[in-house]
ZADO-1210 file (C-alpha; in nm, 4 decimals, padded with zeros to 6 digits):
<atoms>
<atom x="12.8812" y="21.8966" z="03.5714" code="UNK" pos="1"/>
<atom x="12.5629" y="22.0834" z="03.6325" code="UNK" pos="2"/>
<atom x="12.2833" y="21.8946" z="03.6018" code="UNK" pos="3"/>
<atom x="12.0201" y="22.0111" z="03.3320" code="UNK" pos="4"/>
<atom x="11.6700" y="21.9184" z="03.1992" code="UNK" pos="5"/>
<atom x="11.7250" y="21.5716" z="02.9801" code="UNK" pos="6"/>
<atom x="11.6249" y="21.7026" z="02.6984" code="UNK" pos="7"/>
<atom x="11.9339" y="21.8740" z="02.6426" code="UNK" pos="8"/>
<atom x="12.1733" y="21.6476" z="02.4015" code="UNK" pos="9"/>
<atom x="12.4975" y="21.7187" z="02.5490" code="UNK" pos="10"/>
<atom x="12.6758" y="21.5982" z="02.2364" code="UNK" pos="11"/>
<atom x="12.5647" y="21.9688" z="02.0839" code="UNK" pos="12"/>
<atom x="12.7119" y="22.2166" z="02.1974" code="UNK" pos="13"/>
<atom x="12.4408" y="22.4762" z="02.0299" code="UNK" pos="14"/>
<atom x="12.1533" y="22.2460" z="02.2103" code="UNK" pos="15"/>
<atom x="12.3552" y="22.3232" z="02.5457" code="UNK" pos="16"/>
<atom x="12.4103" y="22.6802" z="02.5572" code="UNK" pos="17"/>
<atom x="12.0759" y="22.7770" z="02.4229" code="UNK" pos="18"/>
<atom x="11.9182" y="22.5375" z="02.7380" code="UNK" pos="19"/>
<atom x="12.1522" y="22.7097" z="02.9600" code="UNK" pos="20"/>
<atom x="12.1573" y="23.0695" z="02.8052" code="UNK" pos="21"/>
<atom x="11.8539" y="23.1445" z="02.6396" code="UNK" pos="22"/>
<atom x="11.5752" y="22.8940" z="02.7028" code="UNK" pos="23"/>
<atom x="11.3298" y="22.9765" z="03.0010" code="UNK" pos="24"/>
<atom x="11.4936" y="23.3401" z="03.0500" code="UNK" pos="25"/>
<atom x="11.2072" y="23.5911" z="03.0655" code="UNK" pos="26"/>
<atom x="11.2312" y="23.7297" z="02.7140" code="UNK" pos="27"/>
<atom x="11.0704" y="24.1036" z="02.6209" code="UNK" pos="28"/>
<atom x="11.3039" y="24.1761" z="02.3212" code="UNK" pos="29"/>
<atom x="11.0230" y="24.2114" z="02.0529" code="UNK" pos="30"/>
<atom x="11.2882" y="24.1474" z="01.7598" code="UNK" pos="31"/>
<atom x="11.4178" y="23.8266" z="01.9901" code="UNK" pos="32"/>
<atom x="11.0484" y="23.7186" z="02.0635" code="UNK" pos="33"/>
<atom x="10.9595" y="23.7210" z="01.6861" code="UNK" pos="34"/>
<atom x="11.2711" y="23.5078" z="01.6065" code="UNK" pos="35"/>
<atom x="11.1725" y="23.2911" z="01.8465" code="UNK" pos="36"/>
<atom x="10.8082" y="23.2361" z="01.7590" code="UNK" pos="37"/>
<atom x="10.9922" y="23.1529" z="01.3689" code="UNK" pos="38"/>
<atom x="11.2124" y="22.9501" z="01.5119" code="UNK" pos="39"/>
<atom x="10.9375" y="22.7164" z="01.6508" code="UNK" pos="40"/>
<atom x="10.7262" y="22.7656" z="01.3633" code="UNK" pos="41"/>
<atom x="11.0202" y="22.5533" z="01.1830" code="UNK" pos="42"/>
<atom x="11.0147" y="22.3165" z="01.4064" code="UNK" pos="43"/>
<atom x="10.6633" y="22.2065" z="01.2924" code="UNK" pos="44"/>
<atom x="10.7496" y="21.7915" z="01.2551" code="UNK" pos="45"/>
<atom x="11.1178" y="21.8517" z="01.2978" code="UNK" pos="46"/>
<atom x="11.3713" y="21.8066" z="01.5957" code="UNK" pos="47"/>
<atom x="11.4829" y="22.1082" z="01.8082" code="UNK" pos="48"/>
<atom x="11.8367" y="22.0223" z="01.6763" code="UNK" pos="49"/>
<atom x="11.7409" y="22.1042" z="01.3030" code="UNK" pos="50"/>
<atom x="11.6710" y="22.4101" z="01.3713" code="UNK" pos="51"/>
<atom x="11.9064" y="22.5702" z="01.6057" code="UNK" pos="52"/>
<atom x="12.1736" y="22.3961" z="01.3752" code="UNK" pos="53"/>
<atom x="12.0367" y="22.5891" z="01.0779" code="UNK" pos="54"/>
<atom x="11.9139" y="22.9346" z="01.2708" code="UNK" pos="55"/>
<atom x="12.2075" y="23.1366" z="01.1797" code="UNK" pos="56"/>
<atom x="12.1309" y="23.1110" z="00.7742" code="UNK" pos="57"/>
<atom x="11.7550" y="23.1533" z="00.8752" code="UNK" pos="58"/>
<atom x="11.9019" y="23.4574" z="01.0496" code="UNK" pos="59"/>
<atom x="12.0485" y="23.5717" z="00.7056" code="UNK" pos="60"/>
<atom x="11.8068" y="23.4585" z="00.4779" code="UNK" pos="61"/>
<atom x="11.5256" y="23.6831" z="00.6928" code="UNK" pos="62"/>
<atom x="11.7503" y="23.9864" z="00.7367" code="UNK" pos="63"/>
<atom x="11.7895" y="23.9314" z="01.0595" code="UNK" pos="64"/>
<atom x="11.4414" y="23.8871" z="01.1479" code="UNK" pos="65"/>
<atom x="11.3949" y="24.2583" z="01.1039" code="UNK" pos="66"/>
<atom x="11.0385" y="24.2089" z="01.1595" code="UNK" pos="67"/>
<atom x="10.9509" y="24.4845" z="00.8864" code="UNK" pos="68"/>
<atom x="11.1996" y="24.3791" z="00.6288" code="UNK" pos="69"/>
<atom x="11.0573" y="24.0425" z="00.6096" code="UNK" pos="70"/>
<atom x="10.6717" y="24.1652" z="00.6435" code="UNK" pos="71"/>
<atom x="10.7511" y="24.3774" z="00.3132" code="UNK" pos="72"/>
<atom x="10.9865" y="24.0502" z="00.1219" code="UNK" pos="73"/>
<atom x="10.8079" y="23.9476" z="-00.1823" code="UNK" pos="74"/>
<atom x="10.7105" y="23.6209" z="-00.3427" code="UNK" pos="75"/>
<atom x="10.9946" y="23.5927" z="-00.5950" code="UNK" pos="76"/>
<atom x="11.2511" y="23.6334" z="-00.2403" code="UNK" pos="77"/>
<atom x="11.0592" y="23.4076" z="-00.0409" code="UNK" pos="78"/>
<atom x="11.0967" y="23.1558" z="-00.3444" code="UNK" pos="79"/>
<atom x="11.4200" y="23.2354" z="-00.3861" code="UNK" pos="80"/>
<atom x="11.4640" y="23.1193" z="-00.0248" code="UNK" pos="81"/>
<atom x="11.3489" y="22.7712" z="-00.1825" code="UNK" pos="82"/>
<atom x="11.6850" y="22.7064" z="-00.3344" code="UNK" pos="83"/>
<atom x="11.8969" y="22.7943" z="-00.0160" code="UNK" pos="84"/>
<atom x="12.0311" y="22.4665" z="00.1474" code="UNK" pos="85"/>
<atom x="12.1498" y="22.6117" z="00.4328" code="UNK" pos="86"/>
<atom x="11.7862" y="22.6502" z="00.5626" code="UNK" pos="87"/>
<atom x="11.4848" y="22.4172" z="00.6280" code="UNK" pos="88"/>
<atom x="11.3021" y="22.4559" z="00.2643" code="UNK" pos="89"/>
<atom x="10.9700" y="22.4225" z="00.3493" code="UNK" pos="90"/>
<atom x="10.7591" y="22.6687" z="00.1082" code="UNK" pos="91"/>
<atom x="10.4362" y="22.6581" z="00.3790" code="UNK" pos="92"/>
<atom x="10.6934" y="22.7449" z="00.6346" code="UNK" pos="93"/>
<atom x="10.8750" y="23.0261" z="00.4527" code="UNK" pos="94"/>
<atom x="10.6195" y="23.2145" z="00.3728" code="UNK" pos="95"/>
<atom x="10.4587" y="23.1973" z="00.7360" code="UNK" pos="96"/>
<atom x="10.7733" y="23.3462" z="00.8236" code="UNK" pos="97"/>
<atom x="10.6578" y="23.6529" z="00.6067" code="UNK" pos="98"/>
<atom x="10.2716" y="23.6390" z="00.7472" code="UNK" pos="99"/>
<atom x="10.3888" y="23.5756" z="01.0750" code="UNK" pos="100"/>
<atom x="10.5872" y="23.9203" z="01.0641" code="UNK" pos="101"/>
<atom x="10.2747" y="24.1159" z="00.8880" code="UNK" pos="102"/>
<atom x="10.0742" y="23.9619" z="01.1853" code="UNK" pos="103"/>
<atom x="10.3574" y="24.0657" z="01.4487" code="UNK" pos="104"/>
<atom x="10.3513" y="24.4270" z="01.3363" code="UNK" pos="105"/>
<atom x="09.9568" y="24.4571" z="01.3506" code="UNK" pos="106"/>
<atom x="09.9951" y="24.3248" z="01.7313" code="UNK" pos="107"/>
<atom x="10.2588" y="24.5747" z="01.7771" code="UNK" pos="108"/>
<atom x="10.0418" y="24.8353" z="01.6099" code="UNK" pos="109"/>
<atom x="09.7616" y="24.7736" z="01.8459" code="UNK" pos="110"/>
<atom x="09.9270" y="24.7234" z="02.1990" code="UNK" pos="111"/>
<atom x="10.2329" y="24.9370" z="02.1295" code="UNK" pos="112"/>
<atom x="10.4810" y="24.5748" z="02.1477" code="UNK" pos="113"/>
<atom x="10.4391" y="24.2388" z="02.0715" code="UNK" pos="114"/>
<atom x="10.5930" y="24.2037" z="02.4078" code="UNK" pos="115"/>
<atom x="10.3102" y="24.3513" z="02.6162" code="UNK" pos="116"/>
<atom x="10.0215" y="24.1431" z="02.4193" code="UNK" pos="117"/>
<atom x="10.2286" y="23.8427" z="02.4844" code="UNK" pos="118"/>
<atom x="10.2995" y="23.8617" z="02.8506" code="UNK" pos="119"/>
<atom x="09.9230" y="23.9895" z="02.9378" code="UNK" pos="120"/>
<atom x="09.8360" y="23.6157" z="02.8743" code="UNK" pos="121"/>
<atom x="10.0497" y="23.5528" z="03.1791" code="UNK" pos="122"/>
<atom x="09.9842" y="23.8874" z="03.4213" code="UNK" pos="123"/>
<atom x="10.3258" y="24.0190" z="03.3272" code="UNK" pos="124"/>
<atom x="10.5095" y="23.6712" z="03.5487" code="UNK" pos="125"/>
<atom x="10.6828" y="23.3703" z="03.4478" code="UNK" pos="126"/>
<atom x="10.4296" y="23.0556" z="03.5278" code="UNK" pos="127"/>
<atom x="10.6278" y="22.8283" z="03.7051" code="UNK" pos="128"/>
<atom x="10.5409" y="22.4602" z="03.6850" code="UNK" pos="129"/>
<atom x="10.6226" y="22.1326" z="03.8340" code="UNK" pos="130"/>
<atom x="10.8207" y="21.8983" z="03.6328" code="UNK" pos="131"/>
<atom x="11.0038" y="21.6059" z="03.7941" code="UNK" pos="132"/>
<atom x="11.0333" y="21.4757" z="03.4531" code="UNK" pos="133"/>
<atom x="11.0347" y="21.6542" z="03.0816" code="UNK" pos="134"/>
<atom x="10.8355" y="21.3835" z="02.9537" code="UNK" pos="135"/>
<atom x="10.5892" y="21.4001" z="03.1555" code="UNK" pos="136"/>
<atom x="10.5000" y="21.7464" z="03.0648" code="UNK" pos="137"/>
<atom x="10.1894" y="21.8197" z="02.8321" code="UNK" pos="138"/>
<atom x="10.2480" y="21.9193" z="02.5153" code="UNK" pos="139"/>
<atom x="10.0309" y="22.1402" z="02.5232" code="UNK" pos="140"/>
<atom x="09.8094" y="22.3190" z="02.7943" code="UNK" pos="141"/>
<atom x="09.4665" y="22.5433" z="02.8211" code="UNK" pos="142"/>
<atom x="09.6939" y="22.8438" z="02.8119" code="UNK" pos="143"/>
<atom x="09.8820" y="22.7409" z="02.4863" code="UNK" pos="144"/>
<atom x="09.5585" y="22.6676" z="02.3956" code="UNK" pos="145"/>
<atom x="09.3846" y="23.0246" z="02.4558" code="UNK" pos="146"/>
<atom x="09.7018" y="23.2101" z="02.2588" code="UNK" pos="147"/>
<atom x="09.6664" y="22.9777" z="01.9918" code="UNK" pos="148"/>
<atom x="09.3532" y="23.0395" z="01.8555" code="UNK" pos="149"/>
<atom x="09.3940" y="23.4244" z="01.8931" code="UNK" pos="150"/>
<atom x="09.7158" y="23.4038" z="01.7440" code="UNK" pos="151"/>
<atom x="09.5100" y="23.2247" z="01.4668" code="UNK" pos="152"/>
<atom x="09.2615" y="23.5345" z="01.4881" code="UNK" pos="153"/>
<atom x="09.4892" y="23.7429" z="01.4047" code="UNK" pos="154"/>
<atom x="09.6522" y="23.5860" z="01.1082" code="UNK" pos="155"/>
<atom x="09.9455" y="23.3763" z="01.2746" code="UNK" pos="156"/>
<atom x="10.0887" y="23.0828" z="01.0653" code="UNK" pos="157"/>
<atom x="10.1803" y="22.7398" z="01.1922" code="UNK" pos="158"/>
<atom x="10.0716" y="22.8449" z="01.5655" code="UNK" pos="159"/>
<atom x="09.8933" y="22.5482" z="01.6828" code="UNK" pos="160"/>
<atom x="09.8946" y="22.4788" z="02.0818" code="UNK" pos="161"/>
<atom x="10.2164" y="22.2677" z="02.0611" code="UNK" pos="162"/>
<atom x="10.4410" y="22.5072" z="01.8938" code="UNK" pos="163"/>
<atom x="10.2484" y="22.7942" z="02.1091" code="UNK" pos="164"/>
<atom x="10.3652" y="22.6318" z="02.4202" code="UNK" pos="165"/>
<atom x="10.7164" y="22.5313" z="02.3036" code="UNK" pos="166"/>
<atom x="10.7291" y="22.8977" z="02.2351" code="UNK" pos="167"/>
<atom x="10.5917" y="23.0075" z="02.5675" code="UNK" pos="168"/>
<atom x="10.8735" y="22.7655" z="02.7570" code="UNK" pos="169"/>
<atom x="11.1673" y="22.9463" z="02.5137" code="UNK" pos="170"/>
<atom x="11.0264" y="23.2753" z="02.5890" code="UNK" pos="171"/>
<atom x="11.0132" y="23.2443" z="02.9900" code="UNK" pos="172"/>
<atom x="10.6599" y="23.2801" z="03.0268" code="UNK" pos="173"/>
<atom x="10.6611" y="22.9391" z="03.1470" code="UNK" pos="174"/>
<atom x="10.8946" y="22.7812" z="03.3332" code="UNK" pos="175"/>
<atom x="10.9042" y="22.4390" z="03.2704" code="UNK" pos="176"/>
<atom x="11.2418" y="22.3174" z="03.3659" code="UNK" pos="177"/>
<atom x="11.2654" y="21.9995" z="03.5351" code="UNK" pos="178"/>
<atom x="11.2847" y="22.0053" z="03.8982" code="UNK" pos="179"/>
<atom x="11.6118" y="21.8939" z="03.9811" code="UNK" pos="180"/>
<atom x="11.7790" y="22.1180" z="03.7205" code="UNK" pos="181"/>
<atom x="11.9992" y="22.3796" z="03.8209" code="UNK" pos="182"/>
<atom x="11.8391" y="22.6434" z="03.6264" code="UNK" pos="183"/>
<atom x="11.4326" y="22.5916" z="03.7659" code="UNK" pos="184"/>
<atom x="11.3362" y="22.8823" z="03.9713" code="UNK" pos="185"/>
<atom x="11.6619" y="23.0870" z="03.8748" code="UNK" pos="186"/>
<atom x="11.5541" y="23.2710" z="03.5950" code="UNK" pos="187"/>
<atom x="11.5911" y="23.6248" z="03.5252" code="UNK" pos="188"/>
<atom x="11.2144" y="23.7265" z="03.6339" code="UNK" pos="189"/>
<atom x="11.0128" y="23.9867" z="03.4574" code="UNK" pos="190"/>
</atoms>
């Protein structure tokens, strides 16, 4: 068996393949970033496990994170999302979703992708970092920090440096596998 971070819960198969697949690859995908950056926004004082267990009706309920079709859903949608127990019905949290997306496009309009605002914070490379143990990694750091508060600038919902680094981590822009695991170091770079 290959030997992974320990944070992975190897009873889930979801929680595996998205440590093994998805998590730490180098992501530039601008649809994929912003339903990433949701997906940790839910996550706000829940487990890792809600979420991915519930991201295929978020996937539906936000038309597939088209980022424009949710910037332009109204209130009486977002609401309607309220009643939909297939998701995490949090109303703050839903209608971030919406901000989040009117925010996304406004990066978008002014560096051409979200993707090239986002990895400028890192010089266009994965930061790799030393981990001989998940739990003793911050939870958050002075560059989670620094995208925080301009992601708060620029009208970004439920960004705080905690979710901003989870999201960095999930996005590859920081590498914080744990040392002995298989996939540290191996990650599709830039």
């Amino acid at each position: 068996m290959p030997k992974r971070c320990g944070w992975v819960k190897m009873n889930n198969p979801l929680y595996v393949a998205y440590h093994d697949e998805e998590w730490g690859q180098p992501l530039h995908d601008d649809q994929a970033l912003f339903e990433l950056l949701c997906m940790e926004t839910y996550q706000a004082g829940l487990s890792w496990e809600t979420v991915l267990n519930k991201r295929q009706a978020f996937r539906e309920a936000f038309y597939g994170y088209q980022i424009k079709a949710v910037a332009e859903m109204t209130d009486t949608e977002l609401e309607a999302l309220l009643d939909n127990p297939a998701i995490i019905r949090n109303r703050a949290k839903i209608f971030a979703t919406r901000a989040n997306a009117q925010a996304f496009l406004q990066v978008q309009a002014e560096f051409g992708t979200f993707d090239a605002y986002l990895w400028s914070f890192v010089g266009g490379k994965t930061i790799v970092n030393d981990v001989p143990d998940y739990s003793q990694a911050p939870a958050k750091t002075a560059l989670s920090e620094k995208l925080s508060k301009d992601f708060k600038k620029r009208g970004f919902k439920f960004t705080g440096p905690v979710a901003v680094l989870s999201f960095l981590q999930a996005a590859g822009l920081v590498d914080d596998h744990e040392n002995d695991c298989e996939w540290k170091g191996k990650l599709n770079d830039v």
